[in-house]
C-alpha positions as CSV (number, residue, x, y, z in Angstrom):
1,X,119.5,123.1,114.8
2,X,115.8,122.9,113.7
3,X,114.6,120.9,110.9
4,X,111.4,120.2,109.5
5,X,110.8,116.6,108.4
6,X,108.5,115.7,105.1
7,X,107.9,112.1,104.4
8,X,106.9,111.3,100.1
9,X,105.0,108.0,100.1
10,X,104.1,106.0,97.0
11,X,100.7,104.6,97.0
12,X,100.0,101.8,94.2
13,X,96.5,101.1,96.0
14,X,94.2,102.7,98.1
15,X,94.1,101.5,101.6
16,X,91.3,101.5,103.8
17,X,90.5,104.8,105.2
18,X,87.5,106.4,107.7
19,X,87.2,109.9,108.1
20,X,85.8,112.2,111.0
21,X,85.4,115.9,111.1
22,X,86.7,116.3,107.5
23,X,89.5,114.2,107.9
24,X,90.4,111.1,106.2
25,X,92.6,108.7,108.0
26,X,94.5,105.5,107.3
27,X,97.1,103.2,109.0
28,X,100.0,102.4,106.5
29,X,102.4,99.5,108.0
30,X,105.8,100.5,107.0
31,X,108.3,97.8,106.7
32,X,111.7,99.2,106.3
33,X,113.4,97.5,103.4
34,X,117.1,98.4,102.0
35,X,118.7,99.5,105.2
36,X,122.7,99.5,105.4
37,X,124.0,96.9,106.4
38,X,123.7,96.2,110.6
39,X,121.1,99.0,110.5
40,X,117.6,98.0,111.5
41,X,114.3,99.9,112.2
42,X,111.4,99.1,113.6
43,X,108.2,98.2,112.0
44,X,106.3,101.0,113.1
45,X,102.8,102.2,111.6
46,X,102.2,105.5,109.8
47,X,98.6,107.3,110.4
48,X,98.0,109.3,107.5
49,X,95.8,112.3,107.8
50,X,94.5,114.3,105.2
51,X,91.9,116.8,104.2
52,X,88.5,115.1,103.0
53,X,87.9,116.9,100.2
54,X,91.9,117.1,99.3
55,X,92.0,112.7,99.6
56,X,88.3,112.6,97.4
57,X,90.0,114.6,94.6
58,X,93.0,112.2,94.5
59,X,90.6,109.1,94.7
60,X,88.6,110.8,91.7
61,X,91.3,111.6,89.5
62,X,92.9,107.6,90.4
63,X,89.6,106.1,89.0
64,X,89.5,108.1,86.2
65,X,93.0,106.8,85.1
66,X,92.2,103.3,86.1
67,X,88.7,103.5,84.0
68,X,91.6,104.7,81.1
69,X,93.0,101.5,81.8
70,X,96.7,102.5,83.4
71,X,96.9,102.0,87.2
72,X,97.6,105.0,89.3
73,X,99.9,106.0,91.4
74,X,99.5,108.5,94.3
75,X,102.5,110.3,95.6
76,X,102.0,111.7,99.1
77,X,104.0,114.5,100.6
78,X,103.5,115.2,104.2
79,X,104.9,116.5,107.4
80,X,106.2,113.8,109.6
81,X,106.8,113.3,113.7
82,X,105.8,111.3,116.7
83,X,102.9,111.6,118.5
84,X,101.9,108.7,121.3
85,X,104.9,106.5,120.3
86,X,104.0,106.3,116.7
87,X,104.4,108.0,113.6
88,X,102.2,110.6,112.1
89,X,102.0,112.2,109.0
90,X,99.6,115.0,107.9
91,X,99.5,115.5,104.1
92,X,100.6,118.5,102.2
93,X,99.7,117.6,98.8
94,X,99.0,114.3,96.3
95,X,100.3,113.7,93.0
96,X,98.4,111.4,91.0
97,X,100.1,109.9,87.8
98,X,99.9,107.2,85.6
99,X,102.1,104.1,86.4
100,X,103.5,101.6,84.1
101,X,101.3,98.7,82.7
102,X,102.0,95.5,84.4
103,X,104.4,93.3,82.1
104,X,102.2,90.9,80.1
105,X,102.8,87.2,81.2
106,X,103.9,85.0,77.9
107,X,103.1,81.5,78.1
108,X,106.2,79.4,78.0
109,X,106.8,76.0,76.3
């Protein structure tokens, strides 16, 4: 049996990217977090790869909801697999939405 394996990532920041041939790319270290118990995983960086113009739209249309004063979130879909012992992922498309305001800190006292 075949499958075809899509990864959905949840970016609250923009990490540091460099592109090349109309390509961004950026190294994501993913921490595996919330694994059954006696089940571990590797920490294993993700490349990311995306189209140029695709990741400068999403980048365009974060700032513009930051400069609106919410913080954005972009939510990444993209095909997933191995290439030279790591993991890779080429994007298929990027949500970007408005995520919740950071609770207020009261002063207690």
């Amino acid at each position: 049996m075949t499958v075809t394996a899509t990864l959905k990532v949840v970016l609250r920041e923009l990490p540091p990217t460099h592109e090349h041939d109309g390509v961004v790319s950026m190294t994501l270290e993913n921490e595996p977090k919330g694994l059954p118990k006696g089940a571990t995983l590797a920490n294993t960086p993700l490349q990311l790869h995306c189209a140029a113009k695709q990741w400068r739209t999403a980048c365009t249309r974060a700032e513009q909801i930051r400069e609106q004063g919410a913080p954005p979130l972009l939510i990444v879909e993209a095909h997933v697999g191995v290439q030279d012992r790591g993991l890779v992922a080429i994007v298929k498309g990027i949500q970007v939405v408005e995520g919740k305001q950071p609770a207020e800190k009261t002063a207690t006292g």
